[in-house]
N, CA, C, O and CB atoms as a CASP TS submission, in Angstrom:
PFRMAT TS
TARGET T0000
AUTHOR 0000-0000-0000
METHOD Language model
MODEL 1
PARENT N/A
ATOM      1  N   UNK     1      18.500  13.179 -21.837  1.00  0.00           N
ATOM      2  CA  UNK     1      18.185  12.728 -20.500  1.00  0.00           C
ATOM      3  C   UNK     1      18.422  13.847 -19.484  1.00  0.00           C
ATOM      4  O   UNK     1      17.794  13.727 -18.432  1.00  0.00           O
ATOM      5  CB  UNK     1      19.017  11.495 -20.148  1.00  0.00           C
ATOM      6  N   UNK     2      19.356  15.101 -19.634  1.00  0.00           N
ATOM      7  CA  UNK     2      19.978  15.795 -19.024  1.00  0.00           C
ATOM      8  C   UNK     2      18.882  16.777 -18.881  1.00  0.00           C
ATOM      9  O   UNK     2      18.625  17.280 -17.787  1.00  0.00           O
ATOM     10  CB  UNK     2      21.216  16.100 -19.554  1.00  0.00           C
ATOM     11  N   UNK     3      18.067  17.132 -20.229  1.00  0.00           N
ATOM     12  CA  UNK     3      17.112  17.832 -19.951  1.00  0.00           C
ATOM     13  C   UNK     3      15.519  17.390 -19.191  1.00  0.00           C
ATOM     14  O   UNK     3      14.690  18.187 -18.752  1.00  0.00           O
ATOM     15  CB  UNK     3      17.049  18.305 -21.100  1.00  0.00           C
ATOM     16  N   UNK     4      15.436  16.053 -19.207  1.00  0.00           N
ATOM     17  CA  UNK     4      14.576  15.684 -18.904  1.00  0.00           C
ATOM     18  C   UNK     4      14.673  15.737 -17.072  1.00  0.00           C
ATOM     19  O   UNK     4      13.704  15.808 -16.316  1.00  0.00           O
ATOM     20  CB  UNK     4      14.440  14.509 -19.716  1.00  0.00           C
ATOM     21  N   UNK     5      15.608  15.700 -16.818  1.00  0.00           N
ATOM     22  CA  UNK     5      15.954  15.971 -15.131  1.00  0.00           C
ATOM     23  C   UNK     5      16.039  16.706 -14.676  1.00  0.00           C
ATOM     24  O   UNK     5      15.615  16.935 -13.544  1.00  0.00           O
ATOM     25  CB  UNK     5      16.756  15.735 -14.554  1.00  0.00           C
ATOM     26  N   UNK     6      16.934  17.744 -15.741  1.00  0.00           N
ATOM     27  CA  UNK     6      16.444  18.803 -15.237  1.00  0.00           C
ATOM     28  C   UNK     6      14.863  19.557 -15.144  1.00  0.00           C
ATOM     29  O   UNK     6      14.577  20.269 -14.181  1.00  0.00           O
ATOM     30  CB  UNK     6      17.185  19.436 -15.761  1.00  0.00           C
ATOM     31  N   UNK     7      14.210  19.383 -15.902  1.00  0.00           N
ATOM     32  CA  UNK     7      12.974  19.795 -16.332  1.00  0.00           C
ATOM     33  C   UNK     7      12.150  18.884 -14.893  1.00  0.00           C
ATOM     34  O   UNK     7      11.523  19.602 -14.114  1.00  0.00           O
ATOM     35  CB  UNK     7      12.600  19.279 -18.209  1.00  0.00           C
ATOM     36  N   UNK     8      12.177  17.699 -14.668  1.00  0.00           N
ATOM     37  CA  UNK     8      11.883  17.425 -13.759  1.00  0.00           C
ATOM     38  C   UNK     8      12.136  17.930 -12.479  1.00  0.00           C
ATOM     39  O   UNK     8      11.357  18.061 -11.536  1.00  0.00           O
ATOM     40  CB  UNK     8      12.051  16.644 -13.888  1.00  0.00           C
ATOM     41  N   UNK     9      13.468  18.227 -12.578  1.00  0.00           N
ATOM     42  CA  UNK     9      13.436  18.998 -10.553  1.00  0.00           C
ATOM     43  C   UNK     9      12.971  20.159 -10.837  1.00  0.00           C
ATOM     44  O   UNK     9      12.098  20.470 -10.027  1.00  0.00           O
ATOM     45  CB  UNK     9      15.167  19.363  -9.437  1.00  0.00           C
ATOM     46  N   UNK    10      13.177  21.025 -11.703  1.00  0.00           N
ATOM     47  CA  UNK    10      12.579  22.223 -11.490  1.00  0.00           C
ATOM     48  C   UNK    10      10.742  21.913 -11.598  1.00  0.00           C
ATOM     49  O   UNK    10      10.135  22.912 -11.211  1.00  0.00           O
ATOM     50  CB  UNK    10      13.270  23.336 -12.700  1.00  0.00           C
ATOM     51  N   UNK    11      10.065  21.082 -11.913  1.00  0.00           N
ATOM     52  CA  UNK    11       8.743  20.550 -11.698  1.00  0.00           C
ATOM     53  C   UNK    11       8.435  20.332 -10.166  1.00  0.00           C
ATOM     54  O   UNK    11       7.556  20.886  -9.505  1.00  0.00           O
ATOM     55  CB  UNK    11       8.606  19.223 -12.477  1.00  0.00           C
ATOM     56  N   UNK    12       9.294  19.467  -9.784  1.00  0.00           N
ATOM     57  CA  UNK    12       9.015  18.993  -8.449  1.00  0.00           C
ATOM     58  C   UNK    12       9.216  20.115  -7.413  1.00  0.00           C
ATOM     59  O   UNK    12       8.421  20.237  -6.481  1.00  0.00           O
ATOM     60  CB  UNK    12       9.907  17.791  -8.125  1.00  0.00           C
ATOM     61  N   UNK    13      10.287  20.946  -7.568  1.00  0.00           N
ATOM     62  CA  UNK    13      10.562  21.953  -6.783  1.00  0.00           C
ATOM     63  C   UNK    13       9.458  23.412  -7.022  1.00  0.00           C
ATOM     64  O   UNK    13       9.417  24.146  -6.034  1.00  0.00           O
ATOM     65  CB  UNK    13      12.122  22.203  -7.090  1.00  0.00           C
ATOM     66  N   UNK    14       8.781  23.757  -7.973  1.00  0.00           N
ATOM     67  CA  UNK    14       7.587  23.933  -7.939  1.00  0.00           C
ATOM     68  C   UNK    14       6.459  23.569  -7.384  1.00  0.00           C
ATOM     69  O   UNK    14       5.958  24.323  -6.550  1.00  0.00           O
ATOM     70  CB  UNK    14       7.454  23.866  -8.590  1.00  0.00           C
ATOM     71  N   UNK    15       5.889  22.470  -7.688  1.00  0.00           N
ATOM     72  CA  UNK    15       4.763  21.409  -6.859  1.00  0.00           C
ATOM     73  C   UNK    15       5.025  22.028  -5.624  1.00  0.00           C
ATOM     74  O   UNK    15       4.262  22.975  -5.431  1.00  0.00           O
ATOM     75  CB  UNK    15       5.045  19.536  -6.813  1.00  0.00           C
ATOM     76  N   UNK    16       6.054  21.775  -4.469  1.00  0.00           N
ATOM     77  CA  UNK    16       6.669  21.941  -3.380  1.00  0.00           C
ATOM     78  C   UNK    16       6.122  23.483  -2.802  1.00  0.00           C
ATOM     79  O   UNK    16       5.649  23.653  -1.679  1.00  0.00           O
ATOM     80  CB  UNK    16       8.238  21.756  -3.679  1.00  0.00           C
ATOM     81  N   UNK    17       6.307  24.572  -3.859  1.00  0.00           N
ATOM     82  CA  UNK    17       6.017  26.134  -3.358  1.00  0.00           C
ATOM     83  C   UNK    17       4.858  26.010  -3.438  1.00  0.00           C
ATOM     84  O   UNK    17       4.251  26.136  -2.374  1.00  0.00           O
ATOM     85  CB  UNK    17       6.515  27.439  -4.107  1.00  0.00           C
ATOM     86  N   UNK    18       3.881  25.659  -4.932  1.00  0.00           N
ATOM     87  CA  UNK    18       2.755  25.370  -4.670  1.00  0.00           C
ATOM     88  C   UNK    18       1.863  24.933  -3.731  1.00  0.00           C
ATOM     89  O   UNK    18       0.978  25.754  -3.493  1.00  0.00           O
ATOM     90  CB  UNK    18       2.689  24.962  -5.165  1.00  0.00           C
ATOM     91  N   UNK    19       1.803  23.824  -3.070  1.00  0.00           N
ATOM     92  CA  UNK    19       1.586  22.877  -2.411  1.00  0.00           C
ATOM     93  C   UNK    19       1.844  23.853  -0.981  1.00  0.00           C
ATOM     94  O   UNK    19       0.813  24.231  -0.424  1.00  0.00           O
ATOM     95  CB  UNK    19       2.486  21.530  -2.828  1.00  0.00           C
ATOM     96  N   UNK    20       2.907  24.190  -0.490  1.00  0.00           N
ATOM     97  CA  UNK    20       3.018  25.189   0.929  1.00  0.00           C
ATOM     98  C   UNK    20       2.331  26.433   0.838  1.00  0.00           C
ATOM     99  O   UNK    20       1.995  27.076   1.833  1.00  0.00           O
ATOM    100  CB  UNK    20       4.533  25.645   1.304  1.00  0.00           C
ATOM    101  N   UNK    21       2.024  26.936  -0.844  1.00  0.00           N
ATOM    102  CA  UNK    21       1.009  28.193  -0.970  1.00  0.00           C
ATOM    103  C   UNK    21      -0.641  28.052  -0.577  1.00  0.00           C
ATOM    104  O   UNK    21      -1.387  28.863  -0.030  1.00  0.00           O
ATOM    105  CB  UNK    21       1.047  28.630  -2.545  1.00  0.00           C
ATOM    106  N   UNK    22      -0.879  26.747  -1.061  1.00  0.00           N
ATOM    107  CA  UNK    22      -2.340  26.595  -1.060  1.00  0.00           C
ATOM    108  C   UNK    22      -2.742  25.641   0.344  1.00  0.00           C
ATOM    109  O   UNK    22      -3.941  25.486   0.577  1.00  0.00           O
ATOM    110  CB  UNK    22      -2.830  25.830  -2.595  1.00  0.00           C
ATOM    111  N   UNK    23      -1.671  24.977   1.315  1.00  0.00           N
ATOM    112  CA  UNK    23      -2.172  24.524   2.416  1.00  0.00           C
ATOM    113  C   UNK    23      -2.091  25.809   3.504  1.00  0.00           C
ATOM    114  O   UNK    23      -2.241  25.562   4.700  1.00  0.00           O
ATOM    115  CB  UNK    23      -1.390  23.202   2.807  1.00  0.00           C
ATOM    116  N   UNK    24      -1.923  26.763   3.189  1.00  0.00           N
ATOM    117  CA  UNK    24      -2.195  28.041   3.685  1.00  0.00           C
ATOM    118  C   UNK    24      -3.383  28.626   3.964  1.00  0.00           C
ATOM    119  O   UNK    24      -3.629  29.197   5.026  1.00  0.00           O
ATOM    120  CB  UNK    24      -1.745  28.750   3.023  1.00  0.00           C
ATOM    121  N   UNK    25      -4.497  28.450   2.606  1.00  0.00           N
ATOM    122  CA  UNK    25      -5.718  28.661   2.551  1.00  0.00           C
ATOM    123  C   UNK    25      -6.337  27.996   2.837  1.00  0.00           C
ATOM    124  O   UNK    25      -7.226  28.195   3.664  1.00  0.00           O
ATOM    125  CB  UNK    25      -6.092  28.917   1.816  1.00  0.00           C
ATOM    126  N   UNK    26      -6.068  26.742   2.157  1.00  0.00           N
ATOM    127  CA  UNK    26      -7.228  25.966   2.476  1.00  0.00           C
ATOM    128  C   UNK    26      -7.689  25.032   4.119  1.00  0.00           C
ATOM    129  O   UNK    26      -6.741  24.722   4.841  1.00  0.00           O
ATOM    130  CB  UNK    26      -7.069  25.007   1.347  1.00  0.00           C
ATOM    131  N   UNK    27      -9.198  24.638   4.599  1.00  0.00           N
ATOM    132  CA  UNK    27      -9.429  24.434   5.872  1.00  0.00           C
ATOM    133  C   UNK    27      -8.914  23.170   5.953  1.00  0.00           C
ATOM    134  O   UNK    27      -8.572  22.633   4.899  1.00  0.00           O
ATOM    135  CB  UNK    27     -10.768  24.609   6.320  1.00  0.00           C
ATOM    136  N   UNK    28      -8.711  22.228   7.616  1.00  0.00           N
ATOM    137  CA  UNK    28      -8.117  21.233   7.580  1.00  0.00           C
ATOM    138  C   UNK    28      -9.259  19.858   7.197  1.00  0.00           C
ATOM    139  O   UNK    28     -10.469  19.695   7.354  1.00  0.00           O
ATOM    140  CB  UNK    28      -7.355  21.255   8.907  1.00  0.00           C
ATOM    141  N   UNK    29      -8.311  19.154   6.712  1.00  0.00           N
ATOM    142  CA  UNK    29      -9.603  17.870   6.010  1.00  0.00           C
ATOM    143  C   UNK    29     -10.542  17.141   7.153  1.00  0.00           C
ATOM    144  O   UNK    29     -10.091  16.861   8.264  1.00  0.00           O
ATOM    145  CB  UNK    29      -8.675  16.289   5.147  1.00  0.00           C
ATOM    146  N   UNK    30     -11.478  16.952   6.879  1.00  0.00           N
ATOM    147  CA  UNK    30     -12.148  16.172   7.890  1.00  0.00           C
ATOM    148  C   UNK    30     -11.662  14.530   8.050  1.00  0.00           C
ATOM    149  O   UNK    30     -11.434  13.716   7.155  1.00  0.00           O
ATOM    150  CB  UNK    30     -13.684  16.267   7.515  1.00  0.00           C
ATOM    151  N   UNK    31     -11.591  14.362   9.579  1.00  0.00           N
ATOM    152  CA  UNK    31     -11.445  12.805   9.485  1.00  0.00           C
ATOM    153  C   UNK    31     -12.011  11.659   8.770  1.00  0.00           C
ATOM    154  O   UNK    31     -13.149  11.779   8.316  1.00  0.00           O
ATOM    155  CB  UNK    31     -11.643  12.449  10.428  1.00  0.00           C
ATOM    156  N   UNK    32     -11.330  10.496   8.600  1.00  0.00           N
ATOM    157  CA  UNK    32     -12.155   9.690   7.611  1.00  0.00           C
ATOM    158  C   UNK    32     -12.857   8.798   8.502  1.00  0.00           C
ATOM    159  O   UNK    32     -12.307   8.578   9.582  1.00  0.00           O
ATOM    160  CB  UNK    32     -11.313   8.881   6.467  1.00  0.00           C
ATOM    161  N   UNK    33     -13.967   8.240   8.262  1.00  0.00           N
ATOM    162  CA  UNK    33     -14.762   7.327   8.876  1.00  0.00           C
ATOM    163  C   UNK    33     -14.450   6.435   9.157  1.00  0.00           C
ATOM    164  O   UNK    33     -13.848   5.656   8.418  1.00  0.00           O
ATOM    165  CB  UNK    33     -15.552   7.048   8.493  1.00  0.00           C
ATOM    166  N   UNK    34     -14.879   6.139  10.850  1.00  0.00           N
ATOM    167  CA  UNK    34     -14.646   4.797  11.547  1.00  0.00           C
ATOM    168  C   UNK    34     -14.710   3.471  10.579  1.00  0.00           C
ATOM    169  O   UNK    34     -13.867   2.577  10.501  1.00  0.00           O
ATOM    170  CB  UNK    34     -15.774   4.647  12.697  1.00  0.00           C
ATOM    171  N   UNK    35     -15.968   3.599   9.853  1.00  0.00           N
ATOM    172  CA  UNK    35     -16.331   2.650   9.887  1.00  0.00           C
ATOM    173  C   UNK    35     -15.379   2.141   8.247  1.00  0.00           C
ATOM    174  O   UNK    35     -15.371   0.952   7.929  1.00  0.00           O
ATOM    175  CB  UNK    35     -17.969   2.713  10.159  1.00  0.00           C
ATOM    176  N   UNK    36     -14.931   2.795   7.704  1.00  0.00           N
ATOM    177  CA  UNK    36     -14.146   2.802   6.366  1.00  0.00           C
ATOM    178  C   UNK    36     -12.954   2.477   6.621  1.00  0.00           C
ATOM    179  O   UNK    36     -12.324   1.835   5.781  1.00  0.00           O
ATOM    180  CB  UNK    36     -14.093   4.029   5.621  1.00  0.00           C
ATOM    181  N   UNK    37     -12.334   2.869   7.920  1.00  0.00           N
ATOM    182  CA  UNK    37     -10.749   2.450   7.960  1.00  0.00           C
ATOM    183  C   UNK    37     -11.406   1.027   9.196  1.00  0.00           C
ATOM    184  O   UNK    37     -10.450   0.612   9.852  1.00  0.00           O
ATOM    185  CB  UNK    37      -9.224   4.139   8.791  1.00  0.00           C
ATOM    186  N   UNK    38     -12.446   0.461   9.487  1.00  0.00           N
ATOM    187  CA  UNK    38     -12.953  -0.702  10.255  1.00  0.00           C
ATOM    188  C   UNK    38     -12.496  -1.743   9.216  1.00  0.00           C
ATOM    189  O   UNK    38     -11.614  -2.600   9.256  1.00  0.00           O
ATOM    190  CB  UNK    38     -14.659  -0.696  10.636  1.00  0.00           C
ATOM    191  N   UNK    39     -13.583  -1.306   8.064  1.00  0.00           N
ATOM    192  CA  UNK    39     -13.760  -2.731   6.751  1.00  0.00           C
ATOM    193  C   UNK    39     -12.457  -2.784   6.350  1.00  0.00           C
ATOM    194  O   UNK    39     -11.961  -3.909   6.289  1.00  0.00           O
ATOM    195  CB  UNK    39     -14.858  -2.473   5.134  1.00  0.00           C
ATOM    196  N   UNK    40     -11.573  -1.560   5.975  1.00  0.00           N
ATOM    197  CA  UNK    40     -10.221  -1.944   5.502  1.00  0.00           C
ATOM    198  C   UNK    40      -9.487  -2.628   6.387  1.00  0.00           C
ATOM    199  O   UNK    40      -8.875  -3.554   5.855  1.00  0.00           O
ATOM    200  CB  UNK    40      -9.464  -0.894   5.130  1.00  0.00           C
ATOM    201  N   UNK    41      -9.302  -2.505   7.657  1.00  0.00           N
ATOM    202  CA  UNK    41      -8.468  -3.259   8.428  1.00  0.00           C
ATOM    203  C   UNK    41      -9.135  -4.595   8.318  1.00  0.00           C
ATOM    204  O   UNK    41      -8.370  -5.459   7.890  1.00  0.00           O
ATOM    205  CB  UNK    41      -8.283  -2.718   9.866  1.00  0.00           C
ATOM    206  N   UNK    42     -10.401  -5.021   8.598  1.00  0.00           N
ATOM    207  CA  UNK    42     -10.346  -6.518   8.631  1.00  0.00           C
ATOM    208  C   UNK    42     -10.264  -7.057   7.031  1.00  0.00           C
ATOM    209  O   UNK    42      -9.994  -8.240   6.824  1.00  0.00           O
ATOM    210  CB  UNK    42     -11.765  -7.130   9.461  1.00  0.00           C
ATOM    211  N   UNK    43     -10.498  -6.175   5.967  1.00  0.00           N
ATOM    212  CA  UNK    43      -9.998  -6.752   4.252  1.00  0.00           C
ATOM    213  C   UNK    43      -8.403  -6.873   4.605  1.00  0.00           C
ATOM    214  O   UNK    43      -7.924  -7.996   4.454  1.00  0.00           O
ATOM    215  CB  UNK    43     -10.338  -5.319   2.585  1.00  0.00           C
ATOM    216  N   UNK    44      -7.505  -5.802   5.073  1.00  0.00           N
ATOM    217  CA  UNK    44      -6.752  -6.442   5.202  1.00  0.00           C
ATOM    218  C   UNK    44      -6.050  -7.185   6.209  1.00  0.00           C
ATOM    219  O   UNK    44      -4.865  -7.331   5.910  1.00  0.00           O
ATOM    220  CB  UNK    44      -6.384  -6.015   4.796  1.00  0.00           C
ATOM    221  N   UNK    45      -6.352  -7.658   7.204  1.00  0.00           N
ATOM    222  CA  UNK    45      -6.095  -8.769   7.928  1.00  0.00           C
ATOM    223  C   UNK    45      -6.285  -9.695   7.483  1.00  0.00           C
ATOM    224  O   UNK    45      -5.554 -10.665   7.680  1.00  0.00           O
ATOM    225  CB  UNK    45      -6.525  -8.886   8.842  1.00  0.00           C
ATOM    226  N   UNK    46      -7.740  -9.739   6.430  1.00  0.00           N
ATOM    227  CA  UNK    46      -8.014 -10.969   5.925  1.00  0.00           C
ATOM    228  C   UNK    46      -7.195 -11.444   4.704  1.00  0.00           C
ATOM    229  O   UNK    46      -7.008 -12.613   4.366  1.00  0.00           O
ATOM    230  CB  UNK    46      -9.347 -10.976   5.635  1.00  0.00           C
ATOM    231  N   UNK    47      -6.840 -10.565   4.235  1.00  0.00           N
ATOM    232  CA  UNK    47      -5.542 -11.210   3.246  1.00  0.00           C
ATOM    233  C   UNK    47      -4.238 -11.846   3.508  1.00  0.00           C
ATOM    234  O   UNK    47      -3.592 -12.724   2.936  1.00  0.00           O
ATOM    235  CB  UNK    47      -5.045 -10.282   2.532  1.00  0.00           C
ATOM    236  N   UNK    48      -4.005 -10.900   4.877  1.00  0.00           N
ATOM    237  CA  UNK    48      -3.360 -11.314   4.998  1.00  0.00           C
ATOM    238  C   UNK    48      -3.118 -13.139   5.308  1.00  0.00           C
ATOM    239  O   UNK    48      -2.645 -14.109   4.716  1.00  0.00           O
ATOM    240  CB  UNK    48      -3.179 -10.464   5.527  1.00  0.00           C
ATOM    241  N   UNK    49      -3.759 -12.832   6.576  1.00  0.00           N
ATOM    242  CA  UNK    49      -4.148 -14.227   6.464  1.00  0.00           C
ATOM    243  C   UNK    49      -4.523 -15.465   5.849  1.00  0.00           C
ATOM    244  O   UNK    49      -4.239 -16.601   6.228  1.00  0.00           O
ATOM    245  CB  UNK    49      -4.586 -14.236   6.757  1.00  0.00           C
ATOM    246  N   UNK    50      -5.234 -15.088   4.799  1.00  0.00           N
ATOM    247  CA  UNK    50      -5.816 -16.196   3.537  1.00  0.00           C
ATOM    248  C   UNK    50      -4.299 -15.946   3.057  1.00  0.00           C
ATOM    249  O   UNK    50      -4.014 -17.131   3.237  1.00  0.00           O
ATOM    250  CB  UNK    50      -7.459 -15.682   2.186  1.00  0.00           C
ATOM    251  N   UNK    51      -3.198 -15.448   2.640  1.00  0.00           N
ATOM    252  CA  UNK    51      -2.376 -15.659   2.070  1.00  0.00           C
ATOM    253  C   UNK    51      -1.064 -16.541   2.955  1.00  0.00           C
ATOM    254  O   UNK    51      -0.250 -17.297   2.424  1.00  0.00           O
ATOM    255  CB  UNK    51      -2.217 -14.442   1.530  1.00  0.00           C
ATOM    256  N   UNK    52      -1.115 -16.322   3.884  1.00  0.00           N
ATOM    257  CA  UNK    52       0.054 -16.933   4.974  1.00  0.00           C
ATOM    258  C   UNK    52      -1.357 -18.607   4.816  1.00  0.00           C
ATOM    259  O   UNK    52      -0.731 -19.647   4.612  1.00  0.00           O
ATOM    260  CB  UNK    52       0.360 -15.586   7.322  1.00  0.00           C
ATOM    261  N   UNK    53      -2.833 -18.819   4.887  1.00  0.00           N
ATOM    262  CA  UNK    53      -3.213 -19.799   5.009  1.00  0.00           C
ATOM    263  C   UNK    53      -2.389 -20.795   3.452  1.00  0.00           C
ATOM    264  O   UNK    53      -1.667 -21.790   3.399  1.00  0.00           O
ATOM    265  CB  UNK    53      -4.836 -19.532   5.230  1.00  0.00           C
ATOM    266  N   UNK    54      -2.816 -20.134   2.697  1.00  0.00           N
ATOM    267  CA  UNK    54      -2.298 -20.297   1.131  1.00  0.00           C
ATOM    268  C   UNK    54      -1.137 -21.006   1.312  1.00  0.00           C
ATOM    269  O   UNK    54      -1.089 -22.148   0.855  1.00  0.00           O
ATOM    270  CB  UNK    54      -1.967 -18.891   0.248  1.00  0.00           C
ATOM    271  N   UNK    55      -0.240 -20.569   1.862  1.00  0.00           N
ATOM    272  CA  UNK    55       1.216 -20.548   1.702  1.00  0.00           C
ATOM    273  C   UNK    55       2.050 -22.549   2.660  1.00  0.00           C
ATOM    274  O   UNK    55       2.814 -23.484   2.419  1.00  0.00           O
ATOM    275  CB  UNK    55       1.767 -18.562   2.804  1.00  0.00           C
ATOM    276  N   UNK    56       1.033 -21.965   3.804  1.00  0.00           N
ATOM    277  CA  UNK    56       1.095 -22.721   4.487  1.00  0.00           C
ATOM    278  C   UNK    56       0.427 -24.212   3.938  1.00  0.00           C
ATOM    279  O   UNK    56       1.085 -25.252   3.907  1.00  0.00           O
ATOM    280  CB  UNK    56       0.656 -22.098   5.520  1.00  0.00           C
ATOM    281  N   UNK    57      -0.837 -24.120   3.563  1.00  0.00           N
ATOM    282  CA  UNK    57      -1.347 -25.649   2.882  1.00  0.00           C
ATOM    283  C   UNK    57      -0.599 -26.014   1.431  1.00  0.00           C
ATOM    284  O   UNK    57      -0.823 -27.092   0.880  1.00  0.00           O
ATOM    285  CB  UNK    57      -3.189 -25.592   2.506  1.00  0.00           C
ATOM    286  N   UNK    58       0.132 -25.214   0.973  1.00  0.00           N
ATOM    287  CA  UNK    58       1.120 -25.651  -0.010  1.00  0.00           C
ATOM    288  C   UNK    58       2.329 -25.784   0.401  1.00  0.00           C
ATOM    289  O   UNK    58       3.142 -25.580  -0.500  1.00  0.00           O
ATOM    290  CB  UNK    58       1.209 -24.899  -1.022  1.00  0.00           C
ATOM    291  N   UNK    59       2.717 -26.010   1.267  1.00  0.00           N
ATOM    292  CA  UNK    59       3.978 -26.255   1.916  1.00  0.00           C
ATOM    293  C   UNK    59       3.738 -27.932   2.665  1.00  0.00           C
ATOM    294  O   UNK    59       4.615 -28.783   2.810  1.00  0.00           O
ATOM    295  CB  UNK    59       4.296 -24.847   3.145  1.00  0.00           C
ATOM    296  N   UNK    60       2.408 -28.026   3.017  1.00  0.00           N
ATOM    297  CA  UNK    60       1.622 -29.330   3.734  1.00  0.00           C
ATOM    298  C   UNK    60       1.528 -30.003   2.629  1.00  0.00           C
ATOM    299  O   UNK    60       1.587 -31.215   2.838  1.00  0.00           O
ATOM    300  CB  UNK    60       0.106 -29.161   4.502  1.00  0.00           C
ATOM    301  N   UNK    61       1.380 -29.653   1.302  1.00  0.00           N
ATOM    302  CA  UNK    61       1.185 -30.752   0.279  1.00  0.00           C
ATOM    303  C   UNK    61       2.320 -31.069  -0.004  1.00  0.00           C
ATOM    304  O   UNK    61       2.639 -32.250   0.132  1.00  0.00           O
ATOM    305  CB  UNK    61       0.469 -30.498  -0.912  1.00  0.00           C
ATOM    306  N   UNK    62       3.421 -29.959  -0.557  1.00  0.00           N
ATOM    307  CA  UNK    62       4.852 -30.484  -0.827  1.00  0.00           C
ATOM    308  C   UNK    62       5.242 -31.214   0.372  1.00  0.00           C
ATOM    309  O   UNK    62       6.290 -31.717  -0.032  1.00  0.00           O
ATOM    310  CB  UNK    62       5.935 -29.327  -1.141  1.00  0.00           C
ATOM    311  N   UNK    63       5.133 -31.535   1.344  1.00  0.00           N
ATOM    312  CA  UNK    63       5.632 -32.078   2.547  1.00  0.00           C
ATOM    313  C   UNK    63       5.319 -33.241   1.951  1.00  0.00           C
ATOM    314  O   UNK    63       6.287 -33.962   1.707  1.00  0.00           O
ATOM    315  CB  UNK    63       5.080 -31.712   3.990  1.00  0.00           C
ATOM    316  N   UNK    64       4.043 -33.723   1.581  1.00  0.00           N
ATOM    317  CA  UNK    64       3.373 -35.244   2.064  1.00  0.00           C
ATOM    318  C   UNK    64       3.744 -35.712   0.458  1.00  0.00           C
ATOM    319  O   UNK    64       3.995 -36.907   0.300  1.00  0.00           O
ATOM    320  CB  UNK    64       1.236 -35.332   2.695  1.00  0.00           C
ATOM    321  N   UNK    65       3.776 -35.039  -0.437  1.00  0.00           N
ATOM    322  CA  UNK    65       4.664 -35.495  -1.915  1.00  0.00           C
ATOM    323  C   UNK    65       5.456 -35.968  -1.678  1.00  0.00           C
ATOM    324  O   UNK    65       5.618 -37.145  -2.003  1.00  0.00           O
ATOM    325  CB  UNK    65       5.210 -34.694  -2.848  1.00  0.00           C
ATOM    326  N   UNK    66       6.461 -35.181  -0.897  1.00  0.00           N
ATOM    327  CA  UNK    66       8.275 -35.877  -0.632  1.00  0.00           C
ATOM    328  C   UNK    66       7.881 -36.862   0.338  1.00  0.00           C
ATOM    329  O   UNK    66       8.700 -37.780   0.373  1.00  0.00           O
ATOM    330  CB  UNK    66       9.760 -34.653   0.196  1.00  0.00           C
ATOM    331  N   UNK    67       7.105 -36.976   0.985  1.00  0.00           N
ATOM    332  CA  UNK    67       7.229 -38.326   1.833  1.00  0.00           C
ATOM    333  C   UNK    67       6.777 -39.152   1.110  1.00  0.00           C
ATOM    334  O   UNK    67       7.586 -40.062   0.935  1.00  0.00           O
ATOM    335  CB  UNK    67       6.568 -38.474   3.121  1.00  0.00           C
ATOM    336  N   UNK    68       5.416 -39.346   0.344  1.00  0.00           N
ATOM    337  CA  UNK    68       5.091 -40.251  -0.215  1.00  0.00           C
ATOM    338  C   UNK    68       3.486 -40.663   1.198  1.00  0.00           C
ATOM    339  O   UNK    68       3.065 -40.163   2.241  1.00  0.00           O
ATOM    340  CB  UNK    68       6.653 -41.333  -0.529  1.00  0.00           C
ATOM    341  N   UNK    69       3.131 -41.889   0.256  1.00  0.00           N
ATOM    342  CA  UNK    69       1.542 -41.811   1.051  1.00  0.00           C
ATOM    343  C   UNK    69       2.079 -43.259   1.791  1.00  0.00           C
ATOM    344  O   UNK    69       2.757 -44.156   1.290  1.00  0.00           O
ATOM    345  CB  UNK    69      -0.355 -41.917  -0.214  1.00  0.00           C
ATOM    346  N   UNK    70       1.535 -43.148   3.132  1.00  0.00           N
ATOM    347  CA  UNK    70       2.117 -43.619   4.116  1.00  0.00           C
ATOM    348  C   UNK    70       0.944 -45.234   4.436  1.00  0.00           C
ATOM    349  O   UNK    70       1.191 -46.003   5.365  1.00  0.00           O
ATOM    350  CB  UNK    70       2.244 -42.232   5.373  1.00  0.00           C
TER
END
């Protein structure tokens, strides 16, 4: 295990020099599209939501179980 951690930081601490060598050269990324971070925000709003809806109409059924039908 001792070697495996080690072998790992000295990996990661590589990556690291790497990684500060080549954002040196290379140009800066272009922005990502309006319209791509648009659809993701309302996919996820919409989960969110369908899941809090989810949550909520199963909480309305266990409610009316424990009461019983009126």
């Amino acid at each position: 295990m001792t070697k495996f951690l080690s072998a790992l930081f000295l990996f990661v601490m590589s990556a690291f020099a790497h990684a500060a060598d080549v954002s040196a050269d290379t140009p800066p990324t272009p922005e990502a599209d309006p319209t791509a971070i648009i659809v993701f925000a309302i996919i996820f709003v919409g989960m969110i939501a369908g899941f809090a809806g989810f949550v909520w109409w199963k909480e309305r059924e266990r409610r009316r179980r424990e009461i019983g039908p009126s």
